[in-house]
Backbone and ligand atoms as CSV (ligand in chain L), in Angstrom:
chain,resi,resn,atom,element,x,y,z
A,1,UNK,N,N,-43.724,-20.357,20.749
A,1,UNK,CA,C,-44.108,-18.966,20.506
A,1,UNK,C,C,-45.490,-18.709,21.100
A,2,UNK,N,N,-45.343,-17.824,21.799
A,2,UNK,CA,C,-46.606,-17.417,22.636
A,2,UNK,C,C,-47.592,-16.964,21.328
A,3,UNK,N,N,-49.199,-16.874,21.411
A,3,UNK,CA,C,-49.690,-16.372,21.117
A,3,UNK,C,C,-50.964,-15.559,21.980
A,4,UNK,N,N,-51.762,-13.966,20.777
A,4,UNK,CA,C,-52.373,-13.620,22.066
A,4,UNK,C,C,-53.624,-13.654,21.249
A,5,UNK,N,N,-54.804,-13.633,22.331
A,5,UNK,CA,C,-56.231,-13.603,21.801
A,5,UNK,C,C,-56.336,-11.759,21.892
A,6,UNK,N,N,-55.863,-11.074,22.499
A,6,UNK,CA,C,-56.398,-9.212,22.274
A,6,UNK,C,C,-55.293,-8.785,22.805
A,7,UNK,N,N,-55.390,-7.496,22.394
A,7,UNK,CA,C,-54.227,-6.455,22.706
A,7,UNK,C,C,-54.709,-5.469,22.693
A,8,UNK,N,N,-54.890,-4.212,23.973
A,8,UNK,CA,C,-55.501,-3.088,24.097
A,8,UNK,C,C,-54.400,-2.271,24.647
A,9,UNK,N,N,-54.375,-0.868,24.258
A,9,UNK,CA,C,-53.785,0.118,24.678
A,9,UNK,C,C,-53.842,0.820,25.556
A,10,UNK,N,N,-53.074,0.925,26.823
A,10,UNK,CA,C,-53.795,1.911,27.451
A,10,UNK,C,C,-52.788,2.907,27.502
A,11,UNK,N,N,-52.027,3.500,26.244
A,11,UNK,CA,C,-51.453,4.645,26.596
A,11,UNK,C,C,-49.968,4.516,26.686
A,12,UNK,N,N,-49.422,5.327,25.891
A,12,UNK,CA,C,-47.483,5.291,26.564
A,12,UNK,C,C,-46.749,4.016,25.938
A,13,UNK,N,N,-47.299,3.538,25.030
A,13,UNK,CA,C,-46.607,2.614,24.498
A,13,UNK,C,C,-46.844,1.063,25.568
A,14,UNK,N,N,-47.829,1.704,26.614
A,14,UNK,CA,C,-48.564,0.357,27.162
A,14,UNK,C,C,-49.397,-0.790,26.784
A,15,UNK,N,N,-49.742,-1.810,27.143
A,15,UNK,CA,C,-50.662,-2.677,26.282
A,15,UNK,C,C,-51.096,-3.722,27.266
A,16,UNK,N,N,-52.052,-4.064,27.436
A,16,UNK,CA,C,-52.335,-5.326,28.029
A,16,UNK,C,C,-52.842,-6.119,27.297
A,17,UNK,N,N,-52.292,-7.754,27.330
A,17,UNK,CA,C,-53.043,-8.237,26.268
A,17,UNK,C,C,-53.755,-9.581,27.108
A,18,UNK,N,N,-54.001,-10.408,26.112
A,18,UNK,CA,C,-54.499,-11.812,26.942
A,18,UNK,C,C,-53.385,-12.689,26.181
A,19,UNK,N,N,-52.820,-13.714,26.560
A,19,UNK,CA,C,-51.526,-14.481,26.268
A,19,UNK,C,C,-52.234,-15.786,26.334
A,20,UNK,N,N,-51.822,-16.942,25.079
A,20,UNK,CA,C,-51.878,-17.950,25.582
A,20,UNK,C,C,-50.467,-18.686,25.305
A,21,UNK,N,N,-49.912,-19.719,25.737
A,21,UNK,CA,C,-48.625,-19.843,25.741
A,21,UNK,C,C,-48.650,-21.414,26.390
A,22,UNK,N,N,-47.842,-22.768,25.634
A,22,UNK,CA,C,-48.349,-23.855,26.384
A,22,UNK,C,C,-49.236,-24.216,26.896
A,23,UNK,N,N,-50.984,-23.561,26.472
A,23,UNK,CA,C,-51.685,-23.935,26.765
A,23,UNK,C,C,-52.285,-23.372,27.863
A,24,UNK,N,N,-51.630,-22.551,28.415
A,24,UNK,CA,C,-51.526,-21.296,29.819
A,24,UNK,C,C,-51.914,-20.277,29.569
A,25,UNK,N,N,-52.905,-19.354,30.296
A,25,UNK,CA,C,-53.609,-18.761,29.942
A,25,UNK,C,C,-53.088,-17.125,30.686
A,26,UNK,N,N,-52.154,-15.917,30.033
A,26,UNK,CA,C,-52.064,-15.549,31.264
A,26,UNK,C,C,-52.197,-13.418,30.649
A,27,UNK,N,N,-52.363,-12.806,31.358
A,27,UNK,CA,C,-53.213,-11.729,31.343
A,27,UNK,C,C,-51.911,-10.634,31.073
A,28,UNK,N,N,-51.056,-9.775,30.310
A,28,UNK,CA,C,-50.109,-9.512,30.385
A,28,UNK,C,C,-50.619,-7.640,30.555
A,29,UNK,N,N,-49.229,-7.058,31.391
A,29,UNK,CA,C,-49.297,-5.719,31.480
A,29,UNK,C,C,-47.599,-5.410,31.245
A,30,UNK,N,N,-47.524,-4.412,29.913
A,30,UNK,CA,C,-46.338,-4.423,29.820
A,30,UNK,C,C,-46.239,-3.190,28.740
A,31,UNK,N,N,-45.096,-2.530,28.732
A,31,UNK,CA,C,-44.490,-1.059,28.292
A,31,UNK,C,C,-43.776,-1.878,26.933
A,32,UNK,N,N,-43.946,-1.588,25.575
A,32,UNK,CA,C,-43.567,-1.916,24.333
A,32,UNK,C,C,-42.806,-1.062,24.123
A,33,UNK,N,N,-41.726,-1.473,23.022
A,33,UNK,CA,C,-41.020,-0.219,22.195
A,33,UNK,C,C,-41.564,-0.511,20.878
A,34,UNK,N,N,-42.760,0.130,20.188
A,34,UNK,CA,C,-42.719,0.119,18.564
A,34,UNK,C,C,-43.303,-1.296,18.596
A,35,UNK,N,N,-43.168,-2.537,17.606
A,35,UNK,CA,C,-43.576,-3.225,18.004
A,35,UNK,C,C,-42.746,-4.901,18.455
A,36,UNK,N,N,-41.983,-4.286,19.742
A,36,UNK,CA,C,-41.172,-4.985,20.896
A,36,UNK,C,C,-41.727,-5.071,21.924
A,37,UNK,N,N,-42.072,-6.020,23.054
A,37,UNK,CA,C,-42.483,-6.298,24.234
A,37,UNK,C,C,-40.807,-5.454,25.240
A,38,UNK,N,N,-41.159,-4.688,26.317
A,38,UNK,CA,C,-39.795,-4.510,27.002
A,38,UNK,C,C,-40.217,-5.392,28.175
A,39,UNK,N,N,-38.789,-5.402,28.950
A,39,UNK,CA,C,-38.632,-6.920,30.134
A,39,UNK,C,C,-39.472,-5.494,31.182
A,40,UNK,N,N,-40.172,-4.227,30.950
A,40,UNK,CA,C,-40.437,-3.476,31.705
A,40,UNK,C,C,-42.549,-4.006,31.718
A,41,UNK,N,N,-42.652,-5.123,32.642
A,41,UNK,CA,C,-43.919,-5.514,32.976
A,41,UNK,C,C,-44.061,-6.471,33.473
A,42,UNK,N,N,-45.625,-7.238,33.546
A,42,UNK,CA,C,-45.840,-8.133,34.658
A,42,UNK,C,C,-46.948,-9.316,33.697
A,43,UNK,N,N,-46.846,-10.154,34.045
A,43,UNK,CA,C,-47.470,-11.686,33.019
A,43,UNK,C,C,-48.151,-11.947,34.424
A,44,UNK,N,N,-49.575,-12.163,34.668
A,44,UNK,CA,C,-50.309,-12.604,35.603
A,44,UNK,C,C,-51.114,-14.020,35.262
A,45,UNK,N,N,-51.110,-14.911,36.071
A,45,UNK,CA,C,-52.000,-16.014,36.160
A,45,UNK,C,C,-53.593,-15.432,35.883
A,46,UNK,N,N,-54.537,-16.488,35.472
A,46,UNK,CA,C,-55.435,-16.001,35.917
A,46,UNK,C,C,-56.308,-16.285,37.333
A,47,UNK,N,N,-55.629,-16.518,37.839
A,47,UNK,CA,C,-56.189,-15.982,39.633
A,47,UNK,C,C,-55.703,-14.336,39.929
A,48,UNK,N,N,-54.313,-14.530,39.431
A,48,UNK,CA,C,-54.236,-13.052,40.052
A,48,UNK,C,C,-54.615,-11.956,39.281
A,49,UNK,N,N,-54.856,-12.033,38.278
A,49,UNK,CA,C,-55.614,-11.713,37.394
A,49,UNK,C,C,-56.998,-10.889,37.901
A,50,UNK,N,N,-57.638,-12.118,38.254
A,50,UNK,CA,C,-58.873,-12.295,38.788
A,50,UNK,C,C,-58.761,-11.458,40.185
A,51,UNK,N,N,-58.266,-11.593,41.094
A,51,UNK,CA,C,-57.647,-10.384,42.124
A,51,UNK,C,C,-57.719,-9.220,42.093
A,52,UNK,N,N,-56.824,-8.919,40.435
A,52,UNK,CA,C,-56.719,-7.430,40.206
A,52,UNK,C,C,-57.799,-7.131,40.078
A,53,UNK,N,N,-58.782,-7.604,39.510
A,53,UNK,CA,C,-60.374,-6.925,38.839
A,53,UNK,C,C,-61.091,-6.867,40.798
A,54,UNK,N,N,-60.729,-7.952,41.467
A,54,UNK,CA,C,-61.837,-7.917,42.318
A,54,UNK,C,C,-61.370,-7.232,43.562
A,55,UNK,N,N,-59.897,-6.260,43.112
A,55,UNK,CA,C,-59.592,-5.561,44.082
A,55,UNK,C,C,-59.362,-4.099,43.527
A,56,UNK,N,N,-60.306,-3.876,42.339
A,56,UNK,CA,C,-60.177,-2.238,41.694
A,56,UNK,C,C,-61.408,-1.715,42.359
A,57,UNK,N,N,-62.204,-1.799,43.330
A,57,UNK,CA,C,-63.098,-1.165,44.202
A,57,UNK,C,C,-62.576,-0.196,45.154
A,58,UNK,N,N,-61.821,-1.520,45.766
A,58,UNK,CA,C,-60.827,-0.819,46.966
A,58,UNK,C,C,-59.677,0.201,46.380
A,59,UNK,N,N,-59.387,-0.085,44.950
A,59,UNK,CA,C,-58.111,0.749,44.793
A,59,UNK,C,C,-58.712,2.034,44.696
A,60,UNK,N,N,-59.763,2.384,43.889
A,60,UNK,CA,C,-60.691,3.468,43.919
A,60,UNK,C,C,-61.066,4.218,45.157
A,61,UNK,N,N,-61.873,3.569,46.194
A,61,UNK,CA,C,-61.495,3.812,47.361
A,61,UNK,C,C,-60.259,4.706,47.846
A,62,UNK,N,N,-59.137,3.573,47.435
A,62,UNK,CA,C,-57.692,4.336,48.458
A,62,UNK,C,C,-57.667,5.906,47.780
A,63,UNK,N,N,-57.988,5.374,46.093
A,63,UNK,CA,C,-57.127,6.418,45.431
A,63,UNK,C,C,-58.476,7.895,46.020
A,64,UNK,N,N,-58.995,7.657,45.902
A,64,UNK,CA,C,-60.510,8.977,46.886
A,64,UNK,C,C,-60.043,9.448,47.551
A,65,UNK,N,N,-59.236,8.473,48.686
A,65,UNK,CA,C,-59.126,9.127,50.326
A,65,UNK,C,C,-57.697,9.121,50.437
A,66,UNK,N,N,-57.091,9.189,49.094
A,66,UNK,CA,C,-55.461,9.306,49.166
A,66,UNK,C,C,-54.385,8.443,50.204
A,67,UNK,N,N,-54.987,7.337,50.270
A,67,UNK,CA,C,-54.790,6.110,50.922
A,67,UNK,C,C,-54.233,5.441,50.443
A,68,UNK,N,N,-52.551,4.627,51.651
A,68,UNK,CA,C,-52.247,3.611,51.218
A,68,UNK,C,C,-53.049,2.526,50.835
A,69,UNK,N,N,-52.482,1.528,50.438
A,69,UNK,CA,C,-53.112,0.533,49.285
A,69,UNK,C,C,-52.717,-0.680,49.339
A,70,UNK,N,N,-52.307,-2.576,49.662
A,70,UNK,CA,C,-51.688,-3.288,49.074
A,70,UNK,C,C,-52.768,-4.337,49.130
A,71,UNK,N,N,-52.815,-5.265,48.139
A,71,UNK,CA,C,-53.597,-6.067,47.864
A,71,UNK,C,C,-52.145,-7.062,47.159
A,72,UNK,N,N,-52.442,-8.426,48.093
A,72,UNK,CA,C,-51.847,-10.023,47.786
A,72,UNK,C,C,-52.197,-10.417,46.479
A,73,UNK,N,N,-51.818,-10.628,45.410
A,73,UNK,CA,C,-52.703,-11.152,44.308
A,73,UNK,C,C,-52.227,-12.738,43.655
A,74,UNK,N,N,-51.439,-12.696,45.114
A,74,UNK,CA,C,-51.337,-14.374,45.168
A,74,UNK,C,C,-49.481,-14.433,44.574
A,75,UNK,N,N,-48.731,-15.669,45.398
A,75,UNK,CA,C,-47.140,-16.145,44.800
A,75,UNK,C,C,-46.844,-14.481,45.808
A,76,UNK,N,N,-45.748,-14.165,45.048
A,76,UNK,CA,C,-44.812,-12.745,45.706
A,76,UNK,C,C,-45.721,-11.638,44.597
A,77,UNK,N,N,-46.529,-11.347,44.458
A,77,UNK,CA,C,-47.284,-10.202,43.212
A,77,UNK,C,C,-48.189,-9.388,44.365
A,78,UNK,N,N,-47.665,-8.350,44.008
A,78,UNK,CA,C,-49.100,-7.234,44.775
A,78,UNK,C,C,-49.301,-6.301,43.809
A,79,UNK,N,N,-50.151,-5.780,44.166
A,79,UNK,CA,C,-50.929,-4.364,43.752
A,79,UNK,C,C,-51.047,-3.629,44.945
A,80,UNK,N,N,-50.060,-2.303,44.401
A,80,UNK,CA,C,-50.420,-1.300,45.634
A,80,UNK,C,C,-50.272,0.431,45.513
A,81,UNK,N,N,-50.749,1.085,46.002
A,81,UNK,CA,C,-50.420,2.272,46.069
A,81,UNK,C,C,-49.750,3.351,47.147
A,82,UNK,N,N,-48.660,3.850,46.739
A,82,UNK,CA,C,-47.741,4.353,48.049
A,82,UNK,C,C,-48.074,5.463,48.503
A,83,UNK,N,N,-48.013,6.330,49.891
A,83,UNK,CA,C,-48.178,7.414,50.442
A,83,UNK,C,C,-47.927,8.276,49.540
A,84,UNK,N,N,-48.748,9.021,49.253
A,84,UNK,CA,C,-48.500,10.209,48.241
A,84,UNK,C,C,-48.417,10.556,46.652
A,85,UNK,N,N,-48.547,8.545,46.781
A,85,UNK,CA,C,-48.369,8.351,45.248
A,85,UNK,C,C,-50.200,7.963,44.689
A,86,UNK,N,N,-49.742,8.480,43.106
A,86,UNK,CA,C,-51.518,8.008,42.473
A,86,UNK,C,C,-50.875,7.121,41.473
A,87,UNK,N,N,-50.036,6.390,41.259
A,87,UNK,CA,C,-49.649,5.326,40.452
A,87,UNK,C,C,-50.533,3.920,41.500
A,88,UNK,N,N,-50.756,3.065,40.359
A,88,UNK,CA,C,-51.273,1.802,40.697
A,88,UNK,C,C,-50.324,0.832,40.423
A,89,UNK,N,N,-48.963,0.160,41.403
A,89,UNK,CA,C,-47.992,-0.938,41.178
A,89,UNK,C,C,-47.852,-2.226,41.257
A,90,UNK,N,N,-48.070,-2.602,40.162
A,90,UNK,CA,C,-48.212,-4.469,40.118
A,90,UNK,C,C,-46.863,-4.801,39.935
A,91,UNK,N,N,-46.434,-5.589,41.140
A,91,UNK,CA,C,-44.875,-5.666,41.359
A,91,UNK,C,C,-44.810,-7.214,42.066
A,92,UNK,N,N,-44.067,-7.581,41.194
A,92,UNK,CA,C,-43.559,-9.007,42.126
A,92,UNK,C,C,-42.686,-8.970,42.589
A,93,UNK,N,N,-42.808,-9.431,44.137
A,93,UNK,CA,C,-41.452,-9.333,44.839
A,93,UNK,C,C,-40.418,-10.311,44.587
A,94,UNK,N,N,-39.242,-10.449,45.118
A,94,UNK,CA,C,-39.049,-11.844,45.537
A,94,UNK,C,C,-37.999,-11.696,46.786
A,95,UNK,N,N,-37.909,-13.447,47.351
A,95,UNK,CA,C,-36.900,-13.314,48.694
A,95,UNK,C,C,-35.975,-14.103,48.473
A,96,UNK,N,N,-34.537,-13.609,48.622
A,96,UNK,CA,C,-33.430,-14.734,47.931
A,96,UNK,C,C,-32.879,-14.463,49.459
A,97,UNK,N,N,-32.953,-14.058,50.412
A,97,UNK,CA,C,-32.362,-14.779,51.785
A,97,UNK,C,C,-33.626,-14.410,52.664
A,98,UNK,N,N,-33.301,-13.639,53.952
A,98,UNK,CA,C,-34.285,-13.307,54.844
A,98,UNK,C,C,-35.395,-12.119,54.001
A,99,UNK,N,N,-34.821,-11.078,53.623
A,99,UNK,CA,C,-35.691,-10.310,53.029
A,99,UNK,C,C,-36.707,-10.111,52.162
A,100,UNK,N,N,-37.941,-9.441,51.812
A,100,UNK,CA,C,-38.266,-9.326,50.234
A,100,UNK,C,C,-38.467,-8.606,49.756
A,101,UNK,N,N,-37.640,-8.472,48.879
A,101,UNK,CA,C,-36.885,-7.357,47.727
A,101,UNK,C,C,-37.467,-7.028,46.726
A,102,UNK,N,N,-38.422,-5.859,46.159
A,102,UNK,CA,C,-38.978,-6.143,44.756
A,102,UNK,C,C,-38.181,-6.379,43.759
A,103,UNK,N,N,-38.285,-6.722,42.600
A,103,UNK,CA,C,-38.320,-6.717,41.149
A,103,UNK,C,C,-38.672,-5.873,40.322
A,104,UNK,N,N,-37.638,-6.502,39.276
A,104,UNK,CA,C,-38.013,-5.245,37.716
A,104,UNK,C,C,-39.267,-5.740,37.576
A,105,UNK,N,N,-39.685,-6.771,37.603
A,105,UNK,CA,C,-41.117,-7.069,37.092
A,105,UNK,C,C,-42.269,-6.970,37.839
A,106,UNK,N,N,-42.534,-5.844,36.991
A,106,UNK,CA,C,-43.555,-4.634,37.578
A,106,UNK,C,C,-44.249,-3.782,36.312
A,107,UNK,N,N,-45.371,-3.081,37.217
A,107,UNK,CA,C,-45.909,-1.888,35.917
A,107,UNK,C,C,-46.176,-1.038,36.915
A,108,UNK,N,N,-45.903,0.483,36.973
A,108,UNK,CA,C,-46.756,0.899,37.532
A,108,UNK,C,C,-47.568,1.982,36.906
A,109,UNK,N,N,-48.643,1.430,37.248
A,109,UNK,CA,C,-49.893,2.253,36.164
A,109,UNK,C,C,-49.799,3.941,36.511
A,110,UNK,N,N,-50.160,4.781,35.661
A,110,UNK,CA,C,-50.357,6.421,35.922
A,110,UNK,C,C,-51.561,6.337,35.972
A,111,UNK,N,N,-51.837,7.372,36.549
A,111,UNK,CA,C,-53.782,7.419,36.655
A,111,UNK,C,C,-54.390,7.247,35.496
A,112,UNK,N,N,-54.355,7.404,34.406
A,112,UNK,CA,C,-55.010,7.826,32.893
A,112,UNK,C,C,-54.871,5.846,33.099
A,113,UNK,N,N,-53.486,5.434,32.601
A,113,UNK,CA,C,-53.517,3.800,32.656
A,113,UNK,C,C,-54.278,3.274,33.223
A,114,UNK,N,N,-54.030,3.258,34.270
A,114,UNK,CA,C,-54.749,2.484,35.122
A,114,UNK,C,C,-56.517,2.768,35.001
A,115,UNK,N,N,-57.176,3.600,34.990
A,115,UNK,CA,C,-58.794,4.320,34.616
A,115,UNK,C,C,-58.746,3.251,33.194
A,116,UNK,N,N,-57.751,3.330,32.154
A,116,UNK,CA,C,-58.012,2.733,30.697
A,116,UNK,C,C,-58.290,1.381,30.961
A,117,UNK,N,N,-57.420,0.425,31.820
A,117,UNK,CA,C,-56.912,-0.676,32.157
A,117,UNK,C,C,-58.570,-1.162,32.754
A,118,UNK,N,N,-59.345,0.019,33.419
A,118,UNK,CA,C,-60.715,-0.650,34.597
A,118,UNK,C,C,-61.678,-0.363,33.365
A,119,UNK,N,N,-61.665,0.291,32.473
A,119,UNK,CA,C,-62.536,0.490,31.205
A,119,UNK,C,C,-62.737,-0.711,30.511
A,120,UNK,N,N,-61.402,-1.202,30.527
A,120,UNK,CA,C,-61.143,-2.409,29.269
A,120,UNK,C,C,-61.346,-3.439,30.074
A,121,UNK,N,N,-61.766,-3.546,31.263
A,121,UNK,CA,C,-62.249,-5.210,32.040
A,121,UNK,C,C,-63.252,-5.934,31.805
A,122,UNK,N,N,-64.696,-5.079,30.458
A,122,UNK,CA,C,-65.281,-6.183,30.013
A,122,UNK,C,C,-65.027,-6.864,28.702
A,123,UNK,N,N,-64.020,-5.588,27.952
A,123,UNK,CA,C,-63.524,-5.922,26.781
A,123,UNK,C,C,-62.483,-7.482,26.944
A,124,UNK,N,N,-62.144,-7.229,27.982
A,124,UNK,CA,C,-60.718,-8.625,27.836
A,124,UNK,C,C,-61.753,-9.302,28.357
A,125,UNK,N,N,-62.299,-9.457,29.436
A,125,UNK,CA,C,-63.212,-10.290,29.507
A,125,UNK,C,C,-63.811,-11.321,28.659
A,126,UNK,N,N,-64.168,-10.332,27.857
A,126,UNK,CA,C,-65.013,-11.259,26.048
A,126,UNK,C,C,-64.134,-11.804,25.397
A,127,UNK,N,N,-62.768,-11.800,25.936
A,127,UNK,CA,C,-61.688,-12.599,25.021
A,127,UNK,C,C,-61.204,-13.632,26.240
A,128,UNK,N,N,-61.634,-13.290,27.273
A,128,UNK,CA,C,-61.256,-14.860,28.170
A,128,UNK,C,C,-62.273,-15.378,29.294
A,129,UNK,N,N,-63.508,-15.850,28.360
A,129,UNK,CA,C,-64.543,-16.419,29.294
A,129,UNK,C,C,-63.792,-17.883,30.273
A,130,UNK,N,N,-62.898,-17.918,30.218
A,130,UNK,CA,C,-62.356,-18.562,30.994
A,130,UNK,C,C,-62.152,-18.257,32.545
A,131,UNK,N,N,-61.686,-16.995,32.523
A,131,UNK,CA,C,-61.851,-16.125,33.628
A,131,UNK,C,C,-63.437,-16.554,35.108
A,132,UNK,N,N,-64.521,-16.902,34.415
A,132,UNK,CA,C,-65.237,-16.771,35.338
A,132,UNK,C,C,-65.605,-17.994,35.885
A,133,UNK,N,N,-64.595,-19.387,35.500
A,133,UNK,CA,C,-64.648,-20.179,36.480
A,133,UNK,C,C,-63.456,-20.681,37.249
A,134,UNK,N,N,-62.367,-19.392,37.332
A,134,UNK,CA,C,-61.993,-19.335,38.368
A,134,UNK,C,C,-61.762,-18.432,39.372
A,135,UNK,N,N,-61.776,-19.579,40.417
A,135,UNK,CA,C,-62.231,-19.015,42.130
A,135,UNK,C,C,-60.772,-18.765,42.589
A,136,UNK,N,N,-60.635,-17.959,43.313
A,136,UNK,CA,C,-59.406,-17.656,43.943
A,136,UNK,C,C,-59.152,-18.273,44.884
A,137,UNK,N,N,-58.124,-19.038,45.516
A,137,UNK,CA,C,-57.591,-20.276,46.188
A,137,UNK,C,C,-58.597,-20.278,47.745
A,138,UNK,N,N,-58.209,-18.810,48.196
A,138,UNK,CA,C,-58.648,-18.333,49.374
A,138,UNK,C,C,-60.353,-18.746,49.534
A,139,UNK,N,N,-60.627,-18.920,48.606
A,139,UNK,CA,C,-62.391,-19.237,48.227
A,139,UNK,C,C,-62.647,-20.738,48.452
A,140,UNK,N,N,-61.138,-21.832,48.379
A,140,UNK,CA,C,-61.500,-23.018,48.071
A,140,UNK,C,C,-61.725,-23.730,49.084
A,141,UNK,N,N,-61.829,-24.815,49.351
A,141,UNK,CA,C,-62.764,-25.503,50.283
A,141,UNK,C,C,-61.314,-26.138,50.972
A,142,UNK,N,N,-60.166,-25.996,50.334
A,142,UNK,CA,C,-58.670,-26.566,51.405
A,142,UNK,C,C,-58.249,-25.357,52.282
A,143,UNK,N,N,-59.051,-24.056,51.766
A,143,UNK,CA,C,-58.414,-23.011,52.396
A,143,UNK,C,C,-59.088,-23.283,53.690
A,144,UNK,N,N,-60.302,-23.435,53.990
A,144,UNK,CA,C,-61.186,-23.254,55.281
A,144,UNK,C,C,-60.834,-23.393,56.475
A,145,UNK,N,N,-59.880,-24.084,56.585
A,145,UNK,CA,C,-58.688,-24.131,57.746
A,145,UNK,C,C,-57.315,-23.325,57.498
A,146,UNK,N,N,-56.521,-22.764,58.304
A,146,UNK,CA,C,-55.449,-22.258,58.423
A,146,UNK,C,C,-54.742,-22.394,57.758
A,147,UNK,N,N,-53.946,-24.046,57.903
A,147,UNK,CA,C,-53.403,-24.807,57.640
A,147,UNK,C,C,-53.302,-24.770,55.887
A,148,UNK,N,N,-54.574,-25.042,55.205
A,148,UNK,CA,C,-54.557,-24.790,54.252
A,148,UNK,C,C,-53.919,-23.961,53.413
A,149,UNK,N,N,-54.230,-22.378,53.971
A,149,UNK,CA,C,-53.723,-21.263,53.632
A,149,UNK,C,C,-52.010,-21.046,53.842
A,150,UNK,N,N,-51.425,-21.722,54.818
A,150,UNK,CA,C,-50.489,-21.906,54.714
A,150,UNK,C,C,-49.339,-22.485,54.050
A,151,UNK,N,N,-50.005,-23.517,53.644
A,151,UNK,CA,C,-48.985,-24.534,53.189
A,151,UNK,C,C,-49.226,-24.193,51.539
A,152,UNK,N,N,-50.279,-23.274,50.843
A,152,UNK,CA,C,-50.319,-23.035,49.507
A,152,UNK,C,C,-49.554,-21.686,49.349
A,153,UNK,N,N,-48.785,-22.174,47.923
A,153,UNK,CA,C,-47.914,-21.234,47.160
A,153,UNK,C,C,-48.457,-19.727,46.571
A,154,UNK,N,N,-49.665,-19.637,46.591
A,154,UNK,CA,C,-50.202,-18.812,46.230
A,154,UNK,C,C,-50.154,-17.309,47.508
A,155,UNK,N,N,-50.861,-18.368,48.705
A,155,UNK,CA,C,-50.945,-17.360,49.913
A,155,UNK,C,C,-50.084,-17.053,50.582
A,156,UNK,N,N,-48.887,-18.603,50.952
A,156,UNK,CA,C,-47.959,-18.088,51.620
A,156,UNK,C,C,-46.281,-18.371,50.745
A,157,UNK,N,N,-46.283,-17.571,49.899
A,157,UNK,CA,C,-45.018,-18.348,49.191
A,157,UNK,C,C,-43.868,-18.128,49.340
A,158,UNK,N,N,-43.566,-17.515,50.825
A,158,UNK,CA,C,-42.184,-17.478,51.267
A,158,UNK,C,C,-41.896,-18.658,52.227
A,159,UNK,N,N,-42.922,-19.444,52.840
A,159,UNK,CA,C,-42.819,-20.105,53.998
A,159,UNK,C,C,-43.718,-21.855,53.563
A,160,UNK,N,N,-44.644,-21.376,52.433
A,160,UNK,CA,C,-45.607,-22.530,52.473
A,160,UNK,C,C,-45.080,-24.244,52.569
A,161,UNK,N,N,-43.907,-24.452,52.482
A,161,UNK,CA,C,-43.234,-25.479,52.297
A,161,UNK,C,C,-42.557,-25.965,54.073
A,162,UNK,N,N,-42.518,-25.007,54.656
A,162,UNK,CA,C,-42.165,-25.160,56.224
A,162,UNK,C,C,-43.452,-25.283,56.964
A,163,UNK,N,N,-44.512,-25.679,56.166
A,163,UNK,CA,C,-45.483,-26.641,57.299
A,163,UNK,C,C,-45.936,-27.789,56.894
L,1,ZN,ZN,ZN,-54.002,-20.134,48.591
């Protein structure tokens, strides 16, 4: 049984909480019924986690200049925003032949959410000082070559195993 260290609202029967679970530490965004979790959301590592926070500059940005949007947040998971759209979508893809196909597992934030979600980043914070000693793969000292970046699951995880 999972347990969580916080649970914040941002609206709509939304919630993000902090999860720990086997000892795993992982950042959840997800649409409740009452008090039910629905299969309608996204369970993040904390790298990608860590991503989302260090790529809400740029989303701000897009969302200003009404700009597409996608940010890698590591495995098949992005964050992005579509032509025309002001939703913020944390969506994991996946590829079961040549293609990649999203998934139900996703959120996509409404503007109000998503603004609640960048409010509450020092609040969860104070519930997972864990968060600030980790570095995102791309930062690590195997990435510094190509090669590196390739062959990890994080950066390339449709192919990383074919080098
Ligand atoms: Zn990597």
């Amino acid at each position: 049984m999972a347990s969580y260290r916080c649970k914040y609202s941002l609206g709509n029967e939304r919630y993000v909480q902090v999860n720990e679970w086997k000892g795993e530490l992982r950042v959840d965004l997800r649409e409740w019924q009452g008090d039910k979790p629905t299969k309608k959301g996204i369970s993040l590592t904390l790298m990608r986690w860590k991503n989302v926070v260090d790529a809400m500059e740029f989303v701000d940005q897009s969302l200003g200049n009404k700009q597409v949007y996608n940010a890698h947040l590591g495995g098949n998971v992005y964050m992005s925003i579509k032509a025309g759209c002001v939703c913020v979508d944390i969506r994991q893809n996946w590829k079961p032949k040549d293609d990649v196909v999203p998934t139900k597992k996703c959120l996509c934030l409404r503007p109000a959410e998503y603004v609640k979600l960048k409010e509450l980043i020092p609040d969860i914070g104070k519930n997972l000082p864990e968060l600030d000693s980790v570095v995102p793969c791309y930062l690590q000292s195997d990435h510094m070559n190509q090669m590196g970046a390739l062959q990890c699951s994080e950066c390339n995880p449709n192919d990383f195993m074919n080098w």
